[in-house]
C-alpha positions as a printed NumPy array, in Angstrom:
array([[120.184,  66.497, 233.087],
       [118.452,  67.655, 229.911],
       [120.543,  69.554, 227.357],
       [119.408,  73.258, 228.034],
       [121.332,  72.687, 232.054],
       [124.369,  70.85 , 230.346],
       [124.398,  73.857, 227.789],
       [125.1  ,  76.461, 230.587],
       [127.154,  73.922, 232.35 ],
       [129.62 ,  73.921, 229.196],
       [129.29 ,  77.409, 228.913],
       [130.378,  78.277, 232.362],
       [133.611,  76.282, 231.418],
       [134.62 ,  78.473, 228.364],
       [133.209,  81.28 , 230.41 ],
       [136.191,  81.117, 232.821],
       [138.216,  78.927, 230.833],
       [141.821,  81.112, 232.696],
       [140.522,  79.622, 236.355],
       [140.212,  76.938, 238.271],
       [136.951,  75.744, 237.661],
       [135.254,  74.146, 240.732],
       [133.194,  70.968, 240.28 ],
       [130.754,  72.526, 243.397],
       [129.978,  75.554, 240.88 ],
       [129.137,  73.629, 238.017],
       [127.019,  71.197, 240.201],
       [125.146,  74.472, 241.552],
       [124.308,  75.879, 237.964],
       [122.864,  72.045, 237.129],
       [121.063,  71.617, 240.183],
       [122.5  ,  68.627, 240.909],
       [124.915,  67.451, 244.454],
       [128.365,  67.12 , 243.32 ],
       [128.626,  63.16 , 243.032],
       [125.125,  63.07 , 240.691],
       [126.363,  65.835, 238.695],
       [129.515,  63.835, 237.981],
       [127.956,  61.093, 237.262],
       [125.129,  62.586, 234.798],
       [127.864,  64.795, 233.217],
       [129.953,  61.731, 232.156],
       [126.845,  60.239, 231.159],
       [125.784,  62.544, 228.208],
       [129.094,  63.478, 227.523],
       [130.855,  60.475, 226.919],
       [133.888,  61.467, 229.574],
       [134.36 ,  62.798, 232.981],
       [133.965,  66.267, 233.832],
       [137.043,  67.064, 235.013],
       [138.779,  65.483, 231.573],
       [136.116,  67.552, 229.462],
       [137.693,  70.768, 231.981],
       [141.222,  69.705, 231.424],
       [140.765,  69.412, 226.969],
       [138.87 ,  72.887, 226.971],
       [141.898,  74.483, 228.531],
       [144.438,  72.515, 226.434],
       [142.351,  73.861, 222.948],
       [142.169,  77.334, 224.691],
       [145.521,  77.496, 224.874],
       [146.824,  76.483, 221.502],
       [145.506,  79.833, 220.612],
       [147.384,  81.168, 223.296],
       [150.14 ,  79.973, 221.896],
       [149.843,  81.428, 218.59 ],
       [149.293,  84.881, 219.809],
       [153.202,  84.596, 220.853],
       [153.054,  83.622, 224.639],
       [155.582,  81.468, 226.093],
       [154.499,  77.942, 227.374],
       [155.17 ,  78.729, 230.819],
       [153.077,  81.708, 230.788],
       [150.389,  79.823, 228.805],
       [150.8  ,  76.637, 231.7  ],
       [149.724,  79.607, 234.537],
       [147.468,  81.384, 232.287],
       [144.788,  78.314, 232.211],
       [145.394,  77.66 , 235.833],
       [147.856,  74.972, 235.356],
       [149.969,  73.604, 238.424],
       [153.353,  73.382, 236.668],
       [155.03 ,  74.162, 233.688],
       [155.756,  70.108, 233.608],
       [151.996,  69.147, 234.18 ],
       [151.157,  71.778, 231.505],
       [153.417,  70.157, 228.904],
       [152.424,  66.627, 229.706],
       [148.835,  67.213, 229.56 ],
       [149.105,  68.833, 226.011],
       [151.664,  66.559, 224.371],
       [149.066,  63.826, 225.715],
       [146.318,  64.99 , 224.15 ],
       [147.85 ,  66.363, 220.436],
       [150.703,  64.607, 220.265],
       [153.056,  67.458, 220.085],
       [154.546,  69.562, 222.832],
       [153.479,  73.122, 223.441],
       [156.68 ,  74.526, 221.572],
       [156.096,  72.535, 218.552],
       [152.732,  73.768, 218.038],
       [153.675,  77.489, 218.584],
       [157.04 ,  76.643, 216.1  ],
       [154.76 ,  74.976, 213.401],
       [150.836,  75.702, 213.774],
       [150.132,  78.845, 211.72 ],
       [146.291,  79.146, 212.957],
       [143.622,  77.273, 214.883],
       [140.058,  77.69 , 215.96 ],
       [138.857,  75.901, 219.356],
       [136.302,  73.29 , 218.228],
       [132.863,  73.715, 219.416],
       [131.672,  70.301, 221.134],
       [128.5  ,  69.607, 220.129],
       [125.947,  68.83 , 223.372],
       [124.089,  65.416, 222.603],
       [120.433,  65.307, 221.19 ],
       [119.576,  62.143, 223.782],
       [120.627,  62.711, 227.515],
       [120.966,  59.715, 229.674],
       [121.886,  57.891, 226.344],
       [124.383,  55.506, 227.723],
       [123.606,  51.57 , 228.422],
       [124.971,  49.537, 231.546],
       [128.299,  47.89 , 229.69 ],
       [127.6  ,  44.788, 231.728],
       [124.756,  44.275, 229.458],
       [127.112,  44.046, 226.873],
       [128.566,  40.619, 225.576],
       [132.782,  40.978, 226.361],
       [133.488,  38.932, 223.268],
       [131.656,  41.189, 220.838],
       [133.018,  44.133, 222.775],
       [136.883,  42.779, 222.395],
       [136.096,  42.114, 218.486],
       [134.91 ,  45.093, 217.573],
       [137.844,  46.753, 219.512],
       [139.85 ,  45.364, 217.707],
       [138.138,  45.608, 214.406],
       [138.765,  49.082, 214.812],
       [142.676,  48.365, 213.988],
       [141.931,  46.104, 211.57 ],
       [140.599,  48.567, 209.537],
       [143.712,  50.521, 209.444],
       [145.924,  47.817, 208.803],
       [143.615,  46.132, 206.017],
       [144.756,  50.346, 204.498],
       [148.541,  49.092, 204.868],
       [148.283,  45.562, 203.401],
       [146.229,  47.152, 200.476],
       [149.728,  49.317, 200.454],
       [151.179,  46.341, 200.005],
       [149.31 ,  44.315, 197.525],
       [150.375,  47.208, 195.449],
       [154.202,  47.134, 195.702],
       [154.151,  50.505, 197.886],
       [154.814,  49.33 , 201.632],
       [157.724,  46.558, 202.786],
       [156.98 ,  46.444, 206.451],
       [154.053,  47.131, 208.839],
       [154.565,  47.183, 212.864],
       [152.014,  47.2  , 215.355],
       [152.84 ,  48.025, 219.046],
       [150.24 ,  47.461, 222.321],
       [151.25 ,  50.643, 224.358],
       [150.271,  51.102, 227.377],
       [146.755,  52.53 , 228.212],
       [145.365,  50.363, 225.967],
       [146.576,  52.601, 223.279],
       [148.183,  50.99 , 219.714],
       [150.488,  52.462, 217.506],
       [149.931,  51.577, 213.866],
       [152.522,  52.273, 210.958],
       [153.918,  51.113, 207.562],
       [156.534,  52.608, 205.358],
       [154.402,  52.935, 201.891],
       [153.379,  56.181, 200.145],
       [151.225,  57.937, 203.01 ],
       [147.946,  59.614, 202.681],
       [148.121,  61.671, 199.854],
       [148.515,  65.298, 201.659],
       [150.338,  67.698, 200.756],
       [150.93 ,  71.641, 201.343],
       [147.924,  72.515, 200.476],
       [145.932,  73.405, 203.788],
       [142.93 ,  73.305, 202.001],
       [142.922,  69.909, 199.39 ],
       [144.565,  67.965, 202.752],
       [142.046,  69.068, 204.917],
       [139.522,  67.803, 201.948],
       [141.421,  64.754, 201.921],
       [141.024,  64.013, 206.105],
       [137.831,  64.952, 206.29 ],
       [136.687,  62.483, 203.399],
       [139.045,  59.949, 204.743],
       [138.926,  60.089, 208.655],
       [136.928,  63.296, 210.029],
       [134.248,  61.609, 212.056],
       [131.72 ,  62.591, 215.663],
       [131.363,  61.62 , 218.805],
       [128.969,  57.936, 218.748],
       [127.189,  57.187, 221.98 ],
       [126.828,  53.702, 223.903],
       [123.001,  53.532, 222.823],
       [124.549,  54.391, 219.048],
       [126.792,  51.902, 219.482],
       [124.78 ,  49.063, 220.345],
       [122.117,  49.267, 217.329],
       [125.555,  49.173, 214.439],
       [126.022,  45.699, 215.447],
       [129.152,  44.156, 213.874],
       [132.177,  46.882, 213.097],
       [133.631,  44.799, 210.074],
       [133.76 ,  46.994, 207.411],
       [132.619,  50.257, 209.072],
       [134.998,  52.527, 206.995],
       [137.59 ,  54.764, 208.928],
       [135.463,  57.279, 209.497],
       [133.374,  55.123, 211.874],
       [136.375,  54.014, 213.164],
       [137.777,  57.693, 214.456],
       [134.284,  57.959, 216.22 ],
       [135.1  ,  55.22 , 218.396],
       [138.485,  56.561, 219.559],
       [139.362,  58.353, 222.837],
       [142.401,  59.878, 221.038],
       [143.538,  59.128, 217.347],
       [147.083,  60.479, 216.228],
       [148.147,  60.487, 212.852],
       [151.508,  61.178, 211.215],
       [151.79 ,  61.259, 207.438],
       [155.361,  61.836, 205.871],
       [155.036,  61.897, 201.697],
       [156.961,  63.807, 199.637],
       [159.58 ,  64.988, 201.729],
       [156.874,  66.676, 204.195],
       [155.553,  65.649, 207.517],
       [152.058,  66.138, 208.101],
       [150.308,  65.377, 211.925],
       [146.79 ,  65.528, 212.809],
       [144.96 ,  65.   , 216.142],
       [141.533,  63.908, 217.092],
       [138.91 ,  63.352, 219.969],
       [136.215,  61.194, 219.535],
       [136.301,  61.457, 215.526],
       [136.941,  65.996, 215.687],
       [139.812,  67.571, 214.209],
       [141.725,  69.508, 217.312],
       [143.753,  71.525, 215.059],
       [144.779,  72.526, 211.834],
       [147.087,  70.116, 209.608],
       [150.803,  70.42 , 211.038],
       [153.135,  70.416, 208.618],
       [156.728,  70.237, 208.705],
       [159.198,  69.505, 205.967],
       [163.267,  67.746, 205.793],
       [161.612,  64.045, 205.61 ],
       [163.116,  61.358, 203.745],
       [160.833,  58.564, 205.01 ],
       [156.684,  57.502, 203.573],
       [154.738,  56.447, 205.15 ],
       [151.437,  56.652, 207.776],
       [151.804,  56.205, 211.518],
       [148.467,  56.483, 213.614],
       [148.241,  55.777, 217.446],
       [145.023,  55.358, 218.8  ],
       [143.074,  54.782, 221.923],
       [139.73 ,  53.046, 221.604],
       [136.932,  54.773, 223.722],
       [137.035,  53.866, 227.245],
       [132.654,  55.083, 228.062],
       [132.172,  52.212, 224.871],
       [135.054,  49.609, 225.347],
       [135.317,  50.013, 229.108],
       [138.211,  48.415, 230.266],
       [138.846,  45.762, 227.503],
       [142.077,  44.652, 226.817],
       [143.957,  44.388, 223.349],
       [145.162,  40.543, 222.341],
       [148.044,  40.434, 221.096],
       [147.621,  36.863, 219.833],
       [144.526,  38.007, 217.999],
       [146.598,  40.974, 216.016],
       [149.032,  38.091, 215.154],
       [146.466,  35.208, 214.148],
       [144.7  ,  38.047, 211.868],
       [147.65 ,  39.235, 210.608],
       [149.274,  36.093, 209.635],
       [145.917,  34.871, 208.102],
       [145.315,  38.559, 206.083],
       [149.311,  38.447, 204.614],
       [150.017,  35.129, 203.687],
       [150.1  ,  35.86 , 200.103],
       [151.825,  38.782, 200.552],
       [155.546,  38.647, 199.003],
       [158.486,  40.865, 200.362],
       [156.451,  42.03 , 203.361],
       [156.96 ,  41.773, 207.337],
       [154.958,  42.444, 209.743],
       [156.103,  43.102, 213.328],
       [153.692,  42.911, 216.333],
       [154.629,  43.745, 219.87 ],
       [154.072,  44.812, 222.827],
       [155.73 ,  47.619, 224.868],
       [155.576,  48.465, 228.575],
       [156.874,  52.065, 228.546]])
């Protein structure tokens, strides 16, 4: 599927963005039966077509949203089943639920995903070695928590937890200053952009970057599914959400906080990592190792089933 078809194929989408969009359409406009269209869609995209449906509706209808309509009229609007579904779906995805964003978001623009330069980019994972593939994984998270011990080397941060959720997702957080946002939409956007704002990195990319030690945390957001982060710092809460290293919104910002500190949650990409599992041993081993000389620091990590 070369990127002209796959153009029109994504256009169709935002075309009728308010129906149900049927995979036999899309498959038509390709050229392609069903199945092969699926599979060559997931391919050069980096996820399925029916999750690609389900985020352009979601980012559709944050603008919605803003414009003043109420979730449940939002939910039927993009051809949702259920007010329930609806809800689940977006807190899923941005980490906030519909009412939140409509309480708090002041303005948003629907990101335009950029359709790959090289089609039929992406390498068989079993060629892959599943030790390299597990390190790098989790050299993703070490690069966030080498940001909190660096908190603490300076006197700024007392504790650090890590938690394996479910769906191979990990939640990150430490109680030092926070990324240094503040209420300035502009200078904080500056500031996320420099620090995190990445794109969307392919299998083929993936394999020629060797070793991940060290990639910055920039590099790091490209190789996540979904990567949360909550900032509180001076009295302010600030939350950002991304796919695949894009911004989905703009800043959140909400204020009564007494906490610091940075929380991020993140899901390593599933079309790189396939279905690799995080150690929990290894977080503790590195850990231990990486704080040793550390005074007047602990570090929890766990793991939680729910």
């Amino acid at each position: 599927m070369n990127s002209d078809i796959l153009e029109k194929v994504l256009a169709y989408v935002d075309a009728h963005i308010y129906e149900k969009i049927n995979l036999c359409d899309l498959s038509e406009i390709a050229g392609y039966s069903p199945f092969y269209f699926s599979r060559l869609f997931s391919e050069a995209m980096g996820m399925p077509v029916t999750g690609y449906i389900r985020i352009r509706k979601l980012q559709y209808a944050i603008v919605s949203l803003l414009k003043g309509h109420k979730v449940l009229d939002v939910a039927l609007l993009y051809a949702f089943d259920s007010h329930e579904g609806f809800t689940r779906a977006f807190t899923q995805l941005f980490g906030s639920t519909p009412s939140t964003v409509r309480k708090h978001l002041t303005s948003y623009m629907v990101p335009v995903y950029v359709v790959p330069t090289i089609i039929n980019r992406r390498i068989n994972m079993k060629t892959m070695n599943v030790r390299d593939l597990q390190h790098n994984m989790h050299q993703l998270v070490f690069e966030f928590l080498e940001q909190s011990l660096e908190e603490a080397k300076a006197g700024y941060c007392t504790k650090i937890e890590v938690a394996l959720l479910p769906g191979c997702r990990i939640k990150i957080s430490d109680n030092g200053r926070g990324l240094p946002l503040s209420k300035d939409l502009h200078a904080s956007k500056a500031v996320l952009d420099k620090i995190l704002a990445g794109s969307p990195i392919s299998n083929a990319e993936y394999s020629q970057m060797g070793d991940l030690c060290q990639a910055g945390l920039q590099t790091v957001n490209s190789f996540c599914e979904i990567l949360h982060v909550t900032v509180n710092r001076g009295g302010n809460q600030f939350q950002q959400d991304y796919i695949r290293g894009i911004a989905q919104h703009d800043l959140y910002i909400s204020d009564s906080v007494r906490t610091s500190g940075t929380k991020i949650i993140l899901k390593p990409d599933t079309a790189i990592f396939g279905d690799t599992a995080f150690s929990q041993e290894m977080f503790c081993d590195w850990v231990k190792k990486k704080s040793a000389d550390i005074v007047n620091l602990k570090v929890d990590v766990r793991s939680v089933d729910k």
